[in-house]
C-alpha positions in Angstrom: -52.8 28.5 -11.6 -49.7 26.9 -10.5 -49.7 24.9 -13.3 -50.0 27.6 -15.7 -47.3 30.1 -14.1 -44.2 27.7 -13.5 -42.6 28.2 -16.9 -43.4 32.0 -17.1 -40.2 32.9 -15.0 -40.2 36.7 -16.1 -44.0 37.1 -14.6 -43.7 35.0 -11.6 -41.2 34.4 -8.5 -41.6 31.5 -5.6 -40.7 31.9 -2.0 -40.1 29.3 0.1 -40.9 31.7 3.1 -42.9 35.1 3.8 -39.3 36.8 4.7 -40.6 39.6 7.7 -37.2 40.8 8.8 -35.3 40.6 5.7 -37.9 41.3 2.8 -35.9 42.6 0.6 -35.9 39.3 -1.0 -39.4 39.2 -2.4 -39.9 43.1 -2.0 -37.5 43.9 -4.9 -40.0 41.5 -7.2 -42.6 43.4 -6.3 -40.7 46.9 -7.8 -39.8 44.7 -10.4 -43.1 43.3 -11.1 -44.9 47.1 -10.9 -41.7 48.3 -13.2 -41.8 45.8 -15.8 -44.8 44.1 -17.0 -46.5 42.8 -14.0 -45.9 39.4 -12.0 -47.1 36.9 -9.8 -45.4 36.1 -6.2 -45.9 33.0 -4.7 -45.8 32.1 -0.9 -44.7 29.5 0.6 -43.5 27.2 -2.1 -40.1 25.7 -2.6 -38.1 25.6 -5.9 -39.5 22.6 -7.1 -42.9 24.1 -6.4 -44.0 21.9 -3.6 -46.3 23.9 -1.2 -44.7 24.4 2.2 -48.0 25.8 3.7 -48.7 28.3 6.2 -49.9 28.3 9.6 -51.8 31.3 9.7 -52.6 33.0 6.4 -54.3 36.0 7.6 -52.0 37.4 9.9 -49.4 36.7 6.7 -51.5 38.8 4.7 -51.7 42.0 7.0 -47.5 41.4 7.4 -47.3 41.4 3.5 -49.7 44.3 3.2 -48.1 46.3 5.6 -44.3 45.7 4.2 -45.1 46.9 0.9 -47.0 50.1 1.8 -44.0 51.1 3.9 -41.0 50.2 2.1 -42.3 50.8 -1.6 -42.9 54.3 -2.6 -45.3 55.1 -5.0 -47.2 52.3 -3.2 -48.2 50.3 -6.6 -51.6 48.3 -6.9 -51.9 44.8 -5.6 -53.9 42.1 -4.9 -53.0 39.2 -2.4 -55.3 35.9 -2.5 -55.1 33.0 0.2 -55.4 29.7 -1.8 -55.2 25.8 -0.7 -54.2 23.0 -2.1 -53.7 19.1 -1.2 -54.8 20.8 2.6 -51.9 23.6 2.8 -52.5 27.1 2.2 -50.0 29.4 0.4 -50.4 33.2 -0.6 -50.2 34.7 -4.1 -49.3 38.3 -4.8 -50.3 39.3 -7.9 -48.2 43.2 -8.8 -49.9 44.2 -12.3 -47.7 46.9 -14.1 -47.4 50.4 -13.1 -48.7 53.8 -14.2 -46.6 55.8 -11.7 -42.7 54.2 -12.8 -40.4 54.1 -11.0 -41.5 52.4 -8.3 -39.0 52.1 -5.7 -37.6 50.0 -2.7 -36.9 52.2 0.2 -35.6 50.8 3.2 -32.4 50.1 5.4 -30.7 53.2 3.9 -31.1 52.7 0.2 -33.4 53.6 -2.3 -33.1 51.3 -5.5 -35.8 50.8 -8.3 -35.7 47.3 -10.1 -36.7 45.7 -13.1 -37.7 41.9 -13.8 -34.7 40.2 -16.3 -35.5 36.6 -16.6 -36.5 35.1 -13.4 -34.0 37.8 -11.7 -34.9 41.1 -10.0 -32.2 43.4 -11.1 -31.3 47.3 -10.2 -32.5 49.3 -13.4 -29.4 51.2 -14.9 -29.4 54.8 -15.8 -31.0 54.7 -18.8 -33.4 52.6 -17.8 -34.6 54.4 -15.0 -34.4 57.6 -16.7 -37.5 55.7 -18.8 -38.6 54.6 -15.9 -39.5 58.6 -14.7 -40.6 59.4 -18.3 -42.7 56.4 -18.3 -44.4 57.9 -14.9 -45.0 61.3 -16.5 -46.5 59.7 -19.2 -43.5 61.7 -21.1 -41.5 60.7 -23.9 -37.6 61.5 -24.5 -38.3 63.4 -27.9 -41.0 65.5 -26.8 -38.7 67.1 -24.4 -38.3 70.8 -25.7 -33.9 70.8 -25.9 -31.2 73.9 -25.1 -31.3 74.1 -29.1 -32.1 76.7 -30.9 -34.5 76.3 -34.1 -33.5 79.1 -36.0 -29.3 77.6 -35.6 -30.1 74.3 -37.5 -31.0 73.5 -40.8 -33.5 70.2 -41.4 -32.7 70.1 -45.3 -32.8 66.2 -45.2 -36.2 66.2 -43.8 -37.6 69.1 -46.4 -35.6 67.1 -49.1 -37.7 63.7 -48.2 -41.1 65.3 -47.7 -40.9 66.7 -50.8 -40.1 63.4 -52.9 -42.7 61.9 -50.6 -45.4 63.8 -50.9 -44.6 66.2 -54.1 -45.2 69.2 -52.1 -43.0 71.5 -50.4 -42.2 71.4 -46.7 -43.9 74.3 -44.9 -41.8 75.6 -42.0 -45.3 76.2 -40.4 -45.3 71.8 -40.3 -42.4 71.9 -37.8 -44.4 73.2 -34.9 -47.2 70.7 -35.8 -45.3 67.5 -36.4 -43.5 68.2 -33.1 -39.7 69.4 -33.9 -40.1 72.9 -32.9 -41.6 74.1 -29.2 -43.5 77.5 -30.4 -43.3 79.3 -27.3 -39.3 79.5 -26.9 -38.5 78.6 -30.3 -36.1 75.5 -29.2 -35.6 72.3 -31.2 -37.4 69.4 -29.3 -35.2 66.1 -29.2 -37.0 64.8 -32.0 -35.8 68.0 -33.8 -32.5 67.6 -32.8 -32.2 64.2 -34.0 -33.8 65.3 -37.3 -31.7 67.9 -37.7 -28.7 67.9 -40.4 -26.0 68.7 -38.1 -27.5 66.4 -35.4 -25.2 67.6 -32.3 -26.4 64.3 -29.9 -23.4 61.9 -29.6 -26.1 59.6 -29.5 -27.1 60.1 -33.6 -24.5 57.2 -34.7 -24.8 54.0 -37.1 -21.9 51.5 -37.4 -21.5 49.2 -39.9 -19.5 46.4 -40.5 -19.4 44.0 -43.2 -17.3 40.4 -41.4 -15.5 37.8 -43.1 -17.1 35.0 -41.9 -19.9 33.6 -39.9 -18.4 35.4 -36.6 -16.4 38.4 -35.4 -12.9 36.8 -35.8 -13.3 35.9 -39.5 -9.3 34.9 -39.8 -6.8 37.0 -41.2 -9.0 39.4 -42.6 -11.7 40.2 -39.8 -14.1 42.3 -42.5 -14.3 43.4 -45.8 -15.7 46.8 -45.0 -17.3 48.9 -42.2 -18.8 52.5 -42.2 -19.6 54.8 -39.2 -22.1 57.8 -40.0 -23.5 60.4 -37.4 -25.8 63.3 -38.3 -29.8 63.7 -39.0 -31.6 60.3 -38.7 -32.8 60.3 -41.7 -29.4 60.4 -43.1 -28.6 57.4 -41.0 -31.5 55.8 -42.7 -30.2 56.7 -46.3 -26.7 56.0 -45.1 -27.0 52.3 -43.7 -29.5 51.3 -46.7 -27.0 52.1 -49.0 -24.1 50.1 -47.2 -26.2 47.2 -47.1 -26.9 46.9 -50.8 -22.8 47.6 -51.4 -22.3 44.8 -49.2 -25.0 42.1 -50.3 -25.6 40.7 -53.9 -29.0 39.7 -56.0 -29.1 36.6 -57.6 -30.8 36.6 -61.0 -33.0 33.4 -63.2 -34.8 34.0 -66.6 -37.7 31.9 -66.9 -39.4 31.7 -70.4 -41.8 34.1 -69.2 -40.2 36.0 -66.3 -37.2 36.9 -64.6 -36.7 35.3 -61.0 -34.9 37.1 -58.5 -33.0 35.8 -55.6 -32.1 38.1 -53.6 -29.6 37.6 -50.5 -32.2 39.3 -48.4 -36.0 40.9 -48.9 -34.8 44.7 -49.0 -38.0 46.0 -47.6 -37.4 44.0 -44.4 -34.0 45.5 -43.9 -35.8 49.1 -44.9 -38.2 47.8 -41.8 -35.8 46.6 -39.6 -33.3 49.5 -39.6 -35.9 52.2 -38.9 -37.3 50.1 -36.2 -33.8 50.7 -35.0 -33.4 53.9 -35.2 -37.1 55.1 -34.8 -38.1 53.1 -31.8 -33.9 52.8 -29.7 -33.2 54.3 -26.6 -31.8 57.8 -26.8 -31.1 58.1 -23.1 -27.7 55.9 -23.1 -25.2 58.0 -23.7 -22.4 57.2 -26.4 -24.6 54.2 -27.5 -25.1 53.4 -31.2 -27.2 51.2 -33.5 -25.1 48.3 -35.3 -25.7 46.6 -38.6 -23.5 43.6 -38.3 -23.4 41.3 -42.0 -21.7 38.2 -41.7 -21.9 35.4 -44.4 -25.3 33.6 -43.6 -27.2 36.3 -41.7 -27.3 40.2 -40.8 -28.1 41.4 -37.6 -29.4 45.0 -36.5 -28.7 46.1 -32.7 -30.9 48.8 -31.2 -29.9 50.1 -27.9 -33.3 49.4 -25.2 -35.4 46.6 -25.3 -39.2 46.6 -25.7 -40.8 50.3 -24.7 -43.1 48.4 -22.4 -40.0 46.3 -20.6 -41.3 42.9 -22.1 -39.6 40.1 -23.9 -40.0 40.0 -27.8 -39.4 36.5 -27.7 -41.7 35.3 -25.2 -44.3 36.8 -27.1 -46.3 36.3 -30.1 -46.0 39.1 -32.6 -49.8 39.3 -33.5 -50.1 40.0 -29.9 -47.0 42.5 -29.1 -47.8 45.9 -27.9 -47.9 48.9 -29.9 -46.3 51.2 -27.1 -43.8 53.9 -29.1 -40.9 54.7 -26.9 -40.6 57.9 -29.6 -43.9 58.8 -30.7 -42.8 61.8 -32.2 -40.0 60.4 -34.4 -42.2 57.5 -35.4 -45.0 60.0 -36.5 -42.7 62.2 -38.6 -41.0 58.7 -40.5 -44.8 57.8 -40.8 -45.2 61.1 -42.6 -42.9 60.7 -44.4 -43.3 56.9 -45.9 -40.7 55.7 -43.8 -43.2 53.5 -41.8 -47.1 53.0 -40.8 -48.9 54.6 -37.8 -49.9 51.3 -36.5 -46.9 49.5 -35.7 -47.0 46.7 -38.1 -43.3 46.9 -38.9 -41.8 43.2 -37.3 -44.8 41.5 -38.9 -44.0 43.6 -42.4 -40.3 42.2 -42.0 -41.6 38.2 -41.7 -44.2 39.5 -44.7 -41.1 40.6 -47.1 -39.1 37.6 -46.7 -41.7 34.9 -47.4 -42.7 36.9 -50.7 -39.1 36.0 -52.1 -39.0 33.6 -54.5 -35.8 32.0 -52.3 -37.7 31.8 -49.4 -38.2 28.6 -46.9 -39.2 28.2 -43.5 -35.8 27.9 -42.2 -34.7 31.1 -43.4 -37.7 33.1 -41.3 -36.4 36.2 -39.4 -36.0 36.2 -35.4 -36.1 38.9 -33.1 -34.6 38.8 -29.6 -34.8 41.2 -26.9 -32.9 42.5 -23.1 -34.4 45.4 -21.1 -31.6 47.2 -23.0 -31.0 46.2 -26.1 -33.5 44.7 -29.0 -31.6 42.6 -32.1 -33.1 41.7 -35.4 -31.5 38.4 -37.0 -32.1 38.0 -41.0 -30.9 35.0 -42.3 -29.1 35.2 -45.8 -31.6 33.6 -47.9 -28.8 32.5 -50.6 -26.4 30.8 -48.1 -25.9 27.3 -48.3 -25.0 25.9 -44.3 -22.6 22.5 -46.0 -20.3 24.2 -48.0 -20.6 28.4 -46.8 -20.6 29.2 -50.5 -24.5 31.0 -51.1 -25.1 29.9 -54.1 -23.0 26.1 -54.5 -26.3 24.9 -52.7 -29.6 26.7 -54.4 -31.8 24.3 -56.1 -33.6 25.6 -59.0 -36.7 23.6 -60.9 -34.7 23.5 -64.5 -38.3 22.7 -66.2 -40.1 25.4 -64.7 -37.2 27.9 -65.1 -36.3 26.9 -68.9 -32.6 27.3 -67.1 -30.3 24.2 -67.4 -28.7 24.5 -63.5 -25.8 23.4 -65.1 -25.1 26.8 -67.0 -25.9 28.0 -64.1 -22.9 30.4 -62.6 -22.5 32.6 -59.7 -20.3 36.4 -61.1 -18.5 37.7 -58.1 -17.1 40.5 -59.5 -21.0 41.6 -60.6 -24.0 41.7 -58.8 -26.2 39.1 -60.3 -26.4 35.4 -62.2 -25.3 34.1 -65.5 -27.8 31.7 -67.1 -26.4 30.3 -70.3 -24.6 32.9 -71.6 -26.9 35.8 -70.4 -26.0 37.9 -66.9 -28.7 39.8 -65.6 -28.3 43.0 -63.3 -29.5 43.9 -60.0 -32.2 46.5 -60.8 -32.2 50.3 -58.9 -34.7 50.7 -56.1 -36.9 52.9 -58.2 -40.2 53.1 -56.7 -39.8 54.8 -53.5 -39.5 57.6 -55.7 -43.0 57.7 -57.1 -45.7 60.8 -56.1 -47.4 58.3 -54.1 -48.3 57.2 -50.6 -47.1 54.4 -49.1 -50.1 51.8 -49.9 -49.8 52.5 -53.6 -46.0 52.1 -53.5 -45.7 49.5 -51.6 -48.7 47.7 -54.3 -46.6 48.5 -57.0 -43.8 47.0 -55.6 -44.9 43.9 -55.2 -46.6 43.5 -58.4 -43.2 44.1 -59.7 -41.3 41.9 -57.8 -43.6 39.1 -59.3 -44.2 40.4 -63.2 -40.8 42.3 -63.8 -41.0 43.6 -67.2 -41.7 40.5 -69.5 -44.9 39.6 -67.6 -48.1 40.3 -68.6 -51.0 41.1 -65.6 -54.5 41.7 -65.2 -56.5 43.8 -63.0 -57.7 40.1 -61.6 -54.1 39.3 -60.8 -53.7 43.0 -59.2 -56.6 42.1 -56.8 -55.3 38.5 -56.2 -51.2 39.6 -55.1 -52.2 42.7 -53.5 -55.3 41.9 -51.5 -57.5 44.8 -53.3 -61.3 45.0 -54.1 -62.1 45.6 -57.7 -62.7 49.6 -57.7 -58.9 49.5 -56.2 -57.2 47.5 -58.3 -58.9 50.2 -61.0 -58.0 53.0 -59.2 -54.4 51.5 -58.9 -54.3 50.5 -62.8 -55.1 54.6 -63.3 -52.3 55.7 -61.0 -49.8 53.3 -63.4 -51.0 54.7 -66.3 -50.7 58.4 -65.9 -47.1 57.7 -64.4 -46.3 56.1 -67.4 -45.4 52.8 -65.4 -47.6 50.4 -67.5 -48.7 49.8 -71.3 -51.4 47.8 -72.5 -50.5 44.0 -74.0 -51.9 41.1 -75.6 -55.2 42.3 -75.7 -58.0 44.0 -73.7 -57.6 44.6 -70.0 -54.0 43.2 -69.9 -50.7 45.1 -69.3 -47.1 45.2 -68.6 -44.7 47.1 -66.7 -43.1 49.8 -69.3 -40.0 50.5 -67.6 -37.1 47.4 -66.5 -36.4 49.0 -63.3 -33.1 50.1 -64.5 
């Protein structure tokens, strides 16, 4: 067990004595431990995890036993083994996480609840202990019914989205049922008030800031451009999307069959990434703000609060990572309304997007990194080239499998896309998200036409093949293009082509 624990400093702590008149010094892990995500004390083992031993382990276990039930309050579960080894005994405390947070250490004058941060026991901040007491009351920050009236704020963004989503008109009746609006006193919940146009919370915020350079001190000319935008959520959403395309570029090859794209990054995963951000941040510190940071060879996106369950992001595997919502609400209603999926696929869905670019190595995979109070997304700029900082000086193209000579090949700045030969081809609009469609559809379509385009010809075979479908689906989905007018039949039976060039 030893063995297995020693490099898991964020689960486990080792004392070199059972501390009886002074134990604050292990007690504090124990809060943390019950707080966080559970942990494993050790007694009595030194830093280099030599056992010290102890002479009488029972007595040590009625002392531990006693400590925490006096000077921890809620009393959290625990189990305490005696264990040997090499002929000295030690103790292990084993704290797994809480159901009643905040669990606190009370004792000489001071009541203090703490939360695990590497291999430290810290004293949780504000905000986080505010989660902390929701967490307990198995409550969540926009459920809580606010002072705000209903009837004083208008949700047009929201009505304005369902309907392009869904093709139907937003029924007032829907705000009581997706949880905006408390029935019984007619007040905006939070997630109400953060939906709402005129969004009065401080915290609604999105800065932007496009850098010169690779850091925050670019030279000269620190950035190119920067944005802030307050208001409805969604309207953050809409806002921050449309800074990032101003402030990235698409790359564009022709192929004798195709066009190739190379885009600087996969647009769905910053779609993903950002309403992670804003969906799934902390809403309880104050004055905070999510940050879309774009420097030359990468884009980060700051949320404010870590992981809803207080782990590490990356000391997990993201197969594995919990599906706790620290808004439920809000991440229902973006559900609802395409934003996202119910089942909390999004940082997989962001790795997904990025290896389906045609630019795409394994060096240029997405990270994610995460504090108890703040959670980053780093995208790497799939078109930067790390020798000489110029994107596009260092992409290697297959001229025989293009039909592109690289030597015509030549970056615009002044337009968003490529010339090959003597031909420039332009970034296409992001068209698709506003089909009468759900989200599966959509998201099909998509990526059948980020690999055909319009020259392309396809076949319900290739359908089931890129998209993962069964037959009957890749029918049912061959239907849905035709009656939208997306796709017209080519080069004989069976076989088709997009209609439209995305333009």
């Amino acid at each position: 067990m030893l063995c297995t624990l020693i490099a898991e400093a964020s689960i486990c702590d080792f004392k070199e004595a059972l501390e009886t008149k002074k134990p604050k010094s292990w007690l504090k892990s124990v809060s943390a431990f019950a707080n966080t995500v559970g942990g494993t004390l050790f007694f009595v083992i030194d830093d280099d995890h030599n056992i010290i031993g102890l002479e009488d382990p029972q007595k040590d276990v009625e002392i531990m036993t006693q400590l925490i039930r006096d000077r921890i309050s809620p009393v959290p579960r625990f189990i305490i083994t005696a264990e040997e080894e090499y002929g000295k005994a030690y103790l292990v405390l084993s704290v797994p996480k809480g159901t009643h947070t905040p669990y606190y250490y009370k004792a000489d004058g001071i009541r203090e609840a703490y939360i695990r941060l590497g291999d430290e026991s810290i004293v949780a901040s504000d905000h986080i202990l505010n989660e902390l007491i929701l967490d307990g009351l198995n409550a969540s920050f926009d459920a809580i019914v606010s002072k705000y009236d209903a009837q004083d704020y208008s949700l047009s963004k929201l009505m304005e989205r369902y309907k392009s989503w869904t093709g139907k008109s937003f029924d007032n009746k829907f705000l009581a049922s997706f949880g905006l609006v408390d029935e019984e006193s007619g007040k905006l919940t939070n997630a109400g008030v953060l939906i709402a146009d005129d969004c009065p919370l401080g915290q609604s915020r999105l800065f932007c800031v496009r850098w010169n350079g690779l850091t925050k001190a670019g030279g000269l000319l620190d950035a190119f451009d920067s944005a802030e935008f307050t208001g409805s959520i969604i309207k953050l959403l809409e806002d921050g999307i449309s800074f990032i395309k101003r402030n990235t570029k698409m790359m564009w090859m022709k192929s004798p069959t195709s066009r190739i794209e190379m885009p600087e990054y996969a647009d769905r995963s910053c779609l993903e990434a950002l309403v992670n951000a804003i969906v799934h941040r902390s809403y309880l510190e104050l004055g905070s703000k999510v940050h879309i940071d774009i420097f030359d060879d990468r884009m980060t996106i700051y949320s404010p609060g870590g992981m809803a369950d207080g782990s590490l992001i990356q000391n997990q595997k993201l197969s594995e990572v919990s599906s706790k919502r620290r808004n439920p609400v809000l991440a229902d209603v973006f559900a609802r309304l395409g934003y996202m999926e119910r089942q909390g696929s999004g940082l997989g869905k962001i790795i997904e997007w990025y290896q389906l670019c045609s630019n795409y190595s394994e060096d240029k995979i997405p990270t994610f990194s995460s504090t108890p109070s703040q959670f980053i997304v780093t995208l790497p700029n799939l078109n930067y080239g790390a020798e000489s900082g110029i994107p596009w000086k260092n992409l290697v193209f297959d001229s025989e499998k293009l039909g592109v000579s690289t030597e015509n090949l030549v970056f615009d700045s002044g337009k968003s896309g490529v010339y090959a030969g003597n031909q420039v081809f332009d970034v296409p609009l992001d068209f698709i998200d506003t089909l009468p469609l759900n989200i599966q559809p959509k998201r099909n379509i998509r990526i059948l036409y980020d690999h055909f385009r319009a020259d392309d010809v396809f076949s319900r075979r290739d359908i089931r093949a890129l998209c993962g479908l069964s037959d009957s689906s890749a029918g049912n989905l061959i239907e849905k293009m035709k009656r939208l007018n997306l796709i017209v039949s080519a080069g004989g039976k069976g076989k088709y082509r997009f209609s439209f060039d995305g333009k």
